[in-house]
C-alpha positions in Angstrom: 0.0 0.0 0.0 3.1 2.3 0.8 3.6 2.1 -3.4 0.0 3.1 -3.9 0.7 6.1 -1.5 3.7 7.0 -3.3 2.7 6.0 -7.1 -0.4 9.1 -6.0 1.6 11.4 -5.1 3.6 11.7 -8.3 0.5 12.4 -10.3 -1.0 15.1 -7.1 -3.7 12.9 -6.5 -4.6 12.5 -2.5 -5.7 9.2 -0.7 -8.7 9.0 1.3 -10.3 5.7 3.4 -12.8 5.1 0.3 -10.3 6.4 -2.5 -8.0 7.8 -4.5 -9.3 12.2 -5.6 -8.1 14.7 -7.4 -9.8 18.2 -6.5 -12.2 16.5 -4.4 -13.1 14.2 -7.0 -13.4 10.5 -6.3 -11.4 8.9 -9.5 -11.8 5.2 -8.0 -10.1 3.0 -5.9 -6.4 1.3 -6.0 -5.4 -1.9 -4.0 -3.5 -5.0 -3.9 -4.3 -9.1 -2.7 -2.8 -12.5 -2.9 -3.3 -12.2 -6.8 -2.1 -8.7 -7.4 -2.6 -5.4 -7.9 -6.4 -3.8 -9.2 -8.3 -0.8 -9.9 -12.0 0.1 -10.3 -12.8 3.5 -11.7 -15.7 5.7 -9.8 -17.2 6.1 -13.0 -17.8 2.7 -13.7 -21.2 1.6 -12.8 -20.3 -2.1 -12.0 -17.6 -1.3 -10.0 -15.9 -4.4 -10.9 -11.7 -4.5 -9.7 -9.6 -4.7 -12.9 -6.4 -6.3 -12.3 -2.8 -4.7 -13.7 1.0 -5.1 -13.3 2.1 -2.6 -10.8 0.9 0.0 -8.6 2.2 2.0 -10.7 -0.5 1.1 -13.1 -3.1 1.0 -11.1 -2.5 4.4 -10.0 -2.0 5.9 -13.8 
């Protein structure tokens, strides 16, 4: 989670409990488990985690 922190910060974007924002905008949420590292976007309806390489790219 300390690379999620970090990968943020780079692009200005600030971590809350329920999210990753930018201006006070909820762009999704970033995370990692046993199988790796996923995003959802808060525009997406489903909500569903998509998985990625890095937190890096979950981030971006």
């Amino acid at each position: 989670m300390v690379q999620i922190f970090n990968e943020s910060g780079k692009f200005g974007f600030e971590i809350l409990n329920d999210g990753i924002y930018k201006c006070d905008r909820k762009l999704g949420e970033v995370g990692c488990t046993d199988t790796g590292w996923w995003f959802t976007r808060a525009t997406d309806e489903t909500q569903q985690r998509i998985p990625c390489d890095s937190a890096l790219d979950a981030v971006w």
